[in-house]
C-alpha positions as a Markdown table, in Angstrom:
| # | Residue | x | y | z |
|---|---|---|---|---|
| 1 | Unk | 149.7 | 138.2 | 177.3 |
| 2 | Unk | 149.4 | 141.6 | 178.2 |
| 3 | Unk | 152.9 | 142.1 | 176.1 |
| 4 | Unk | 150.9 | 140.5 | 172.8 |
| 5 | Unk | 147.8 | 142.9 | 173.8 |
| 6 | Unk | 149.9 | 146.1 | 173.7 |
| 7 | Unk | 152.0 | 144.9 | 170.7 |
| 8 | Unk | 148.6 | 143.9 | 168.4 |
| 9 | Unk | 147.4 | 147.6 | 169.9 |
| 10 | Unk | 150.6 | 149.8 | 168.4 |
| 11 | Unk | 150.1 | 147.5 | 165.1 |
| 12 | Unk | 146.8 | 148.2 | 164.4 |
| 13 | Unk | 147.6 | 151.9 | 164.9 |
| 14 | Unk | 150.4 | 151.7 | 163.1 |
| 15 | Unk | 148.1 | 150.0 | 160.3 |
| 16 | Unk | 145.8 | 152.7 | 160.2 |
| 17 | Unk | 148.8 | 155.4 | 159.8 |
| 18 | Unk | 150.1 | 153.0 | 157.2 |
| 19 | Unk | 146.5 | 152.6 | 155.2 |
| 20 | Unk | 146.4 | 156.6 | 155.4 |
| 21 | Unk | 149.6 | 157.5 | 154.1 |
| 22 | Unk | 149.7 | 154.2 | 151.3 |
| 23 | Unk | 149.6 | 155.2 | 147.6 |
| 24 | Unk | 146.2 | 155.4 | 146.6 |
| 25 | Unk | 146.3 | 154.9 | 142.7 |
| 26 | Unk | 143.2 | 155.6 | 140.9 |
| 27 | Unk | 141.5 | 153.8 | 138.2 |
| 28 | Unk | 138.5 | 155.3 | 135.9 |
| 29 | Unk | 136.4 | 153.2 | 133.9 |
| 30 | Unk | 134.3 | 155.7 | 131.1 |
| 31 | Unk | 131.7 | 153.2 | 129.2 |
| 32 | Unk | 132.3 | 155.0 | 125.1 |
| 33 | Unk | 129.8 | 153.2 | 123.8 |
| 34 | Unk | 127.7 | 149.9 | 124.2 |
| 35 | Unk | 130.9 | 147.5 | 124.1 |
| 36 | Unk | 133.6 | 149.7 | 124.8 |
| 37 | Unk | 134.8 | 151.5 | 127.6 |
| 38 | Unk | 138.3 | 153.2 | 128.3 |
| 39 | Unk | 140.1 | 152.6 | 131.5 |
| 40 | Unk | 142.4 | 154.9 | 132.9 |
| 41 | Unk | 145.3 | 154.8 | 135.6 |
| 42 | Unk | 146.9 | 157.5 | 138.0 |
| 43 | Unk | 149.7 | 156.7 | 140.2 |
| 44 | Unk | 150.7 | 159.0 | 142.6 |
| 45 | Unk | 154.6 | 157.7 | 142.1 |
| 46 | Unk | 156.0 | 156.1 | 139.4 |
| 47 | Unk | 155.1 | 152.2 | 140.0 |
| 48 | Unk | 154.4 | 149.2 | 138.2 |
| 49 | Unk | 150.7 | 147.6 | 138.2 |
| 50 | Unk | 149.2 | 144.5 | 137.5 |
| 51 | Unk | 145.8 | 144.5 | 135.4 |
| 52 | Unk | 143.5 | 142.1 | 135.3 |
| 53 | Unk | 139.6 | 141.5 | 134.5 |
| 54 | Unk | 137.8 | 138.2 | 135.2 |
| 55 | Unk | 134.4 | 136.7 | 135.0 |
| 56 | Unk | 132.4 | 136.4 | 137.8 |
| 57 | Unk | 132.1 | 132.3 | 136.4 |
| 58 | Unk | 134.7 | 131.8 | 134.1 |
| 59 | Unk | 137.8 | 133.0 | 135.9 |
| 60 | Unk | 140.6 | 135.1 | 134.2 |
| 61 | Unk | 139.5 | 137.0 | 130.6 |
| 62 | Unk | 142.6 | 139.7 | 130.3 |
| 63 | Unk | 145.6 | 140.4 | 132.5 |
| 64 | Unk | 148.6 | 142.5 | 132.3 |
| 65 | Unk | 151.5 | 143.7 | 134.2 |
| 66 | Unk | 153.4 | 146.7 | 133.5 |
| 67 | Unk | 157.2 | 146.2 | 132.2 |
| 68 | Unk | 158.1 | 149.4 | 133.7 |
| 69 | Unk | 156.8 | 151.7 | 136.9 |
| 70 | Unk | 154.6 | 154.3 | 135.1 |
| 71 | Unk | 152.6 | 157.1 | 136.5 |
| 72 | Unk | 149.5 | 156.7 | 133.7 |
| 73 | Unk | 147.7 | 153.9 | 131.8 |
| 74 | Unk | 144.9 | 154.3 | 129.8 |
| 75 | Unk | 143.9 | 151.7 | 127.4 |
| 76 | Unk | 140.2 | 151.2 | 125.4 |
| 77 | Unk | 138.9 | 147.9 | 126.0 |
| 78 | Unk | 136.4 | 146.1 | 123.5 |
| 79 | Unk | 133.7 | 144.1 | 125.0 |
| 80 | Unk | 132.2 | 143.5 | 122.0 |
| 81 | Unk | 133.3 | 139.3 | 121.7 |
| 82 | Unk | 132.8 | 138.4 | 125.4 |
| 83 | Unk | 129.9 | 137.0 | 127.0 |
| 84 | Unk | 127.3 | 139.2 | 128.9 |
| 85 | Unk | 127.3 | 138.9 | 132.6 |
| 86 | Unk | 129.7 | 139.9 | 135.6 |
| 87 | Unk | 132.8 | 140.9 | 135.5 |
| 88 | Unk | 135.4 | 142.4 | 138.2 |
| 89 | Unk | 138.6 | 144.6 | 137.1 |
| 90 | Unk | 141.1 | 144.3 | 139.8 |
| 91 | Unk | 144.4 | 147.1 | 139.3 |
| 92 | Unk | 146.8 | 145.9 | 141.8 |
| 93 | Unk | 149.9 | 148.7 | 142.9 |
| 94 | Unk | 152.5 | 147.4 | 145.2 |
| 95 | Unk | 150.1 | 146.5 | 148.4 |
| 96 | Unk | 147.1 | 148.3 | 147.5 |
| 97 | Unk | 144.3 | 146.9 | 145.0 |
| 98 | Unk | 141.1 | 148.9 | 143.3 |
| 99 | Unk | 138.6 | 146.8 | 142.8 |
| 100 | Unk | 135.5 | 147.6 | 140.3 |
| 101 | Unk | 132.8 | 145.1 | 139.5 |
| 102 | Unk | 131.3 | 145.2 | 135.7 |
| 103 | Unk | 128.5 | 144.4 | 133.6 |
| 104 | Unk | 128.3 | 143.5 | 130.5 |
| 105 | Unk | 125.3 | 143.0 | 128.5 |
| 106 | Unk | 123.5 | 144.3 | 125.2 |
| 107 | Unk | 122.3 | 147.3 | 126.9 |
| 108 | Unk | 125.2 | 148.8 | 127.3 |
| 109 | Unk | 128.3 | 148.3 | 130.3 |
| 110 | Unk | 127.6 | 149.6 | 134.0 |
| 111 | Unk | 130.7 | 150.0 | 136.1 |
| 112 | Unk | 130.3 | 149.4 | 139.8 |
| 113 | Unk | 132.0 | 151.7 | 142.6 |
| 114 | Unk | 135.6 | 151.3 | 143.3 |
| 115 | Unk | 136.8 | 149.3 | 146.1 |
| 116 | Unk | 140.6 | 150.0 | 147.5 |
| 117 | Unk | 141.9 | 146.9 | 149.6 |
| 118 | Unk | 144.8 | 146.5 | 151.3 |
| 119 | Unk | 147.1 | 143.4 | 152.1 |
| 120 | Unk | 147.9 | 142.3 | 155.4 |
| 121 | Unk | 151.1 | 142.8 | 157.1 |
| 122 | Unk | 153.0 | 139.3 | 158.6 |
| 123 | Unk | 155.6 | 139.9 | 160.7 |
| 124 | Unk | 157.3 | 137.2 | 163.1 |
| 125 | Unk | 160.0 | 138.1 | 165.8 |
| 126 | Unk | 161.3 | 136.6 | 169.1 |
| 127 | Unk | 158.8 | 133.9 | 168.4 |
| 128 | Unk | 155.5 | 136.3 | 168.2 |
| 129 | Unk | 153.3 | 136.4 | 164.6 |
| 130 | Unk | 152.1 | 139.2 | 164.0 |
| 131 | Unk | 149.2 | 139.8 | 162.2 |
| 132 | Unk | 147.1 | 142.8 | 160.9 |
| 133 | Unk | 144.2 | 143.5 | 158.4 |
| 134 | Unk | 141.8 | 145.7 | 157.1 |
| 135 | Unk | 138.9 | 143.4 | 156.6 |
| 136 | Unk | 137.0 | 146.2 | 154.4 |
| 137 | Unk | 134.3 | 143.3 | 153.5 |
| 138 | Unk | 134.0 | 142.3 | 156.9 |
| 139 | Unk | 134.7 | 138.5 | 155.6 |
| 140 | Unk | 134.8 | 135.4 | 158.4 |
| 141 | Unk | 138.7 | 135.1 | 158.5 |
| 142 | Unk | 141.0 | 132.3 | 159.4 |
| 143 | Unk | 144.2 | 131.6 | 160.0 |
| 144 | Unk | 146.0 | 128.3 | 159.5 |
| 145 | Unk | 149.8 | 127.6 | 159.9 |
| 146 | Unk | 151.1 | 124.6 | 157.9 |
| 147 | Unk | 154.3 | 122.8 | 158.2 |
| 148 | Unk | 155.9 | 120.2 | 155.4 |
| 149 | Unk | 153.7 | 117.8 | 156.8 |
| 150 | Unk | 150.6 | 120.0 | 156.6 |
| 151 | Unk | 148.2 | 122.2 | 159.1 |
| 152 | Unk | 149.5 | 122.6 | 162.2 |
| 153 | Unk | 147.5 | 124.8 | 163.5 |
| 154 | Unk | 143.9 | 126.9 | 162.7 |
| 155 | Unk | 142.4 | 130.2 | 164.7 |
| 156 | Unk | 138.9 | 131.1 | 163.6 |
| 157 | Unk | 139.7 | 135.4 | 163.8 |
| 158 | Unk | 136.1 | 136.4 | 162.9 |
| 159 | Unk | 134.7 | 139.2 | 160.7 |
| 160 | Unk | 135.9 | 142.3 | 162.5 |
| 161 | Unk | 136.9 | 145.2 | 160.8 |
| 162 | Unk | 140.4 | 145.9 | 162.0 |
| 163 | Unk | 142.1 | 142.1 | 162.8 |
| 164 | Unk | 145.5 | 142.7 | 164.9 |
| 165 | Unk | 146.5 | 140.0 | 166.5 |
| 166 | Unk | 149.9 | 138.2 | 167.6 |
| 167 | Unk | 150.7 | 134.3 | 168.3 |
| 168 | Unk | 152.8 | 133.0 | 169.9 |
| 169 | Unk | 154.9 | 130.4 | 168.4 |
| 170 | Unk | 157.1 | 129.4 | 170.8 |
| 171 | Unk | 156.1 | 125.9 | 170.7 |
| 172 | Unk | 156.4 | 125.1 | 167.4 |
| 173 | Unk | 159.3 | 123.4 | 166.1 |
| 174 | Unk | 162.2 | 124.9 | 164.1 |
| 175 | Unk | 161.7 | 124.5 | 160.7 |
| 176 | Unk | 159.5 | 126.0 | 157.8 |
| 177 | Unk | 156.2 | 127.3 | 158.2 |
| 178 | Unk | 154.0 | 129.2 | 155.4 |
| 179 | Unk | 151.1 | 131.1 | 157.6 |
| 180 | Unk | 147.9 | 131.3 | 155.0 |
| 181 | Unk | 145.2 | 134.4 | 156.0 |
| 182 | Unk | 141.9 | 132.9 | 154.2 |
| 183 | Unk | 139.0 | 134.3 | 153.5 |
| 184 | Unk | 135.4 | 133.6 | 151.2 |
| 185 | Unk | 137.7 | 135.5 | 148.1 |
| 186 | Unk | 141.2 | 135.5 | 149.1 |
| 187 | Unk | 143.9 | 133.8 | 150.4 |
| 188 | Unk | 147.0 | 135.4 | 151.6 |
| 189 | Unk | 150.4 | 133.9 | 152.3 |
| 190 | Unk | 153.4 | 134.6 | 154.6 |
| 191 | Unk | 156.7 | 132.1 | 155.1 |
| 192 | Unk | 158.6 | 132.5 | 158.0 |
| 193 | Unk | 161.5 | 129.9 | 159.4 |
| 194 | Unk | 162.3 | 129.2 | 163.0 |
């Protein structure tokens, strides 16, 4: 136990370092005019990104993902034919995400602050999962492991801000196991095999 303890310790410091030193791409979003706006990218490093705006209701209303890495994207978007209401642009680069909530009405388009969000890191070894997290929304998180034959197991981790954490899988079976991080507005997978 006190081997898990000091292992989740060093990964959540080595998280930190990691969320420090991680690209940090930056996306503007300049309302032009009452239903158009121009969005602009910056990559520190050549990389290639994934685009995508949805409605708060509706689901998905544009996406795209860059053929090539690229250090800049800037594109005008026309707002003009949607429907007014909420809207979140989500620029995804490698790990990291940039979140910005929208709103759209006939008034004009108001861009919410940016929100950077980073994915967790799996890791399994010598029969040890190893789990850590940012939890910049504070969310109530869960983990469940599932098997071919479904859940197998389910820890409640709570709404902390920093989630590092190992389990121990030695008594599972061998076999295939997809490990599923959940929360209110994401879900996040990991496979391993024993």
């Amino acid at each position: 136990m006190k081997t898990i303890k000091f292992l989740t310790t060093v990964m959540a410091l080595a998280i930190v370092a990691v969320a420090t030193a991680v690209e940090k791409p930056k996306m503007d979003i300049v309302p032009l005019s009452e239903d158009r706006a121009v969005v602009s990218i910056l990559n520190g490093t050549e990389a290639v990104f994934e685009l995508s705006i949805s409605a708060k209701d509706a689901g998905l209303v544009y996406y795209k993902q860059a053929a090539n890495p690229s250090l800049t994207y800037q594109k005008i978007f026309d707002f003009k034919n949607i429907e007014d209401g909420d809207y979140t642009m989500d620029l995804r680069v490698n790990d990291t995400r940039l979140v910005r909530d929208i709103n759209v009405s006939s008034k004009g388009i108001v861009v919410g602050e940016s929100k950077m969000r980073i994915d967790p890191y799996f890791g399994f070894s010598d029969n040890v999962l190893k789990l850590t997290y940012l939890n910049f929304d504070q969310e109530r998180l869960s983990l469940n492991i599932y098997d071919e034959s479904g859940l197998v197991y389910e820890s409640k981790l709570g709404q902390e801000f920093n989630i590092a954490t190992g389990f121990d899988l030695s008594a599972l079976a061998a076999g295939k196991y997809e490990v599923v991080l959940t929360s209110m507005s994401n879900d996040f997978s990991f496979s391993l095999e024993k």
